[in-house]
N, C-alpha and C positions, 0 to 999 in steps of 0.2 A: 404215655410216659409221664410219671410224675415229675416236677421239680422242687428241687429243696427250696426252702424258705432264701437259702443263703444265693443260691442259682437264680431265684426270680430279683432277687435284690438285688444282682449284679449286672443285673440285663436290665433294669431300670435305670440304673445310675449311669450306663451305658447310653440307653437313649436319651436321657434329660442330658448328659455332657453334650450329645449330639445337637441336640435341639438350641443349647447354650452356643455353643460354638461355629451354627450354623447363622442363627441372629446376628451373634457378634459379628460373622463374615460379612451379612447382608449391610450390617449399620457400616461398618466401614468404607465396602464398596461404595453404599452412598453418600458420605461423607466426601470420600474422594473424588468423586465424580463432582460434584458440586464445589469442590476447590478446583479441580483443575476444570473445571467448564467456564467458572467467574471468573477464574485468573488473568488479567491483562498483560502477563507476559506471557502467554501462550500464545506462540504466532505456527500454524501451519505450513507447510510447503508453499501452496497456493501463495499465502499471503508475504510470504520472503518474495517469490517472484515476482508478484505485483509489486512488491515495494520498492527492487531492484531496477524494473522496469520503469517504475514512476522517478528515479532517482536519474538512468539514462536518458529518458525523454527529458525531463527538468535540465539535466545539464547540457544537453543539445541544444534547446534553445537558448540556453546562458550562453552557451559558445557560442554558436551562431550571432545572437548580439553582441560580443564582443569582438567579434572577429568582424562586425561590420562596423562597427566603431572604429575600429584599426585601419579600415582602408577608406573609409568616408570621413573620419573623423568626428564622427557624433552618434549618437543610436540611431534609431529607425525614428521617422514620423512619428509612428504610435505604438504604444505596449499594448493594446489592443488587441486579444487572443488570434484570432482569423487575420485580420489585414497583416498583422507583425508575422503569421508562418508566411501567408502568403507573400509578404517581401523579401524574405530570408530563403522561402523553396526555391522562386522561381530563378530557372537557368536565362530568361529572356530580359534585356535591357528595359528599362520602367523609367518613369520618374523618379522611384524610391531608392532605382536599385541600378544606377546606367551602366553598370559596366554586363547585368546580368548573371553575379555570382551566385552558386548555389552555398547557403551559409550553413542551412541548416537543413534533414531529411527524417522525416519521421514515420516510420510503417503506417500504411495507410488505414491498419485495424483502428488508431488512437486518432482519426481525426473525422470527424462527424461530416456530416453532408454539406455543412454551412461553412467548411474549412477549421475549424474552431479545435484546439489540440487538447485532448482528453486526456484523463487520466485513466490506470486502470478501473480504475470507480465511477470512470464515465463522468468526472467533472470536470471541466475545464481548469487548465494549468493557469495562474495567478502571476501575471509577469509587472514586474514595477521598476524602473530607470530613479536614477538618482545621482547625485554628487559621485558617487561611492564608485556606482558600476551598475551592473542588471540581478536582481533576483526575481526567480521564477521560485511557484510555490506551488505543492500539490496536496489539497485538504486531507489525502490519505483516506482511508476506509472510511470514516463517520461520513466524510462528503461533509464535512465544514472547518472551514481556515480560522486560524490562531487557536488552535486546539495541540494538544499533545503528541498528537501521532502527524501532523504535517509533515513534511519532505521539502526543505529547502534547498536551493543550490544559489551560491552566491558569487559573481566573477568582477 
């Protein structure tokens, strides 16, 4: 089967559009991908939950310190990650804690072997007393405080 001059010419201009329009696709898709990969307002499912999570834990123990404040009249001993849950859990009368209130209750996935209360990122929650009141703090995803993405709760 012959083709015309005019027929092969139209079947070229056909595949170089194609060829054009297929590049242009590919730059795009990577373009795109590369903005929305670097983008720091891109947060995931996962990383809502954790941060929700880190937000509930953080203000449990804010509560919990305040709510011991209220019936002792002073915070705990120590802001001390481990010894402060373990004054705030337990339900048994102490030296820290005589009447044996439980203050505060935290799932047992967030708190490490050594009693010490984690964050979803597996750092330990940042707890500070002051004039003011109690703030707990969670370094958020990077795993380092006084950064941008922290989680403060302040009571």
């Amino acid at each position: 089967m012959l083709y015309s001059w005019w027929q092969v010419l139209q079947k070229l201009k056909f595949v170089k559009m194609l060829a054009v329009l297929g590049i242009l696709g590919l730059l795009f898709l990577i373009l795109g991908l590369c903005g929305y990969l670097s983008s720091p307002s891109v947060e995931t499912d996962s990383q809502k939950k954790w941060r929700i999570v880190a937000a509930l834990n953080a203000d449990q123990l804010a509560v919990g310190c305040d709510a011991y404040k209220k019936q002792y009249g002073h915070f705990p001993s120590t802001a001390e990650n481990a010894p402060l849950y373990a004054i705030l859990h337990s339900n048994q009368p102490s030296p820290d804690n005589q009447q044996g209130i439980r203050f505060a209750d935290i799932g047992p996935k967030y708190i490490d072997p050594n009693g010490v209360v984690l964050d979803p990122w597996k750092t330990p929650y940042r707890i500070v007393f002051d004039d003011q009141g109690v703030t707990v703090t969670s370094a958020g995803a990077d795993k380092l405080f006084d950064t941008p993405d922290d989680l403060t709760k302040r009571r």
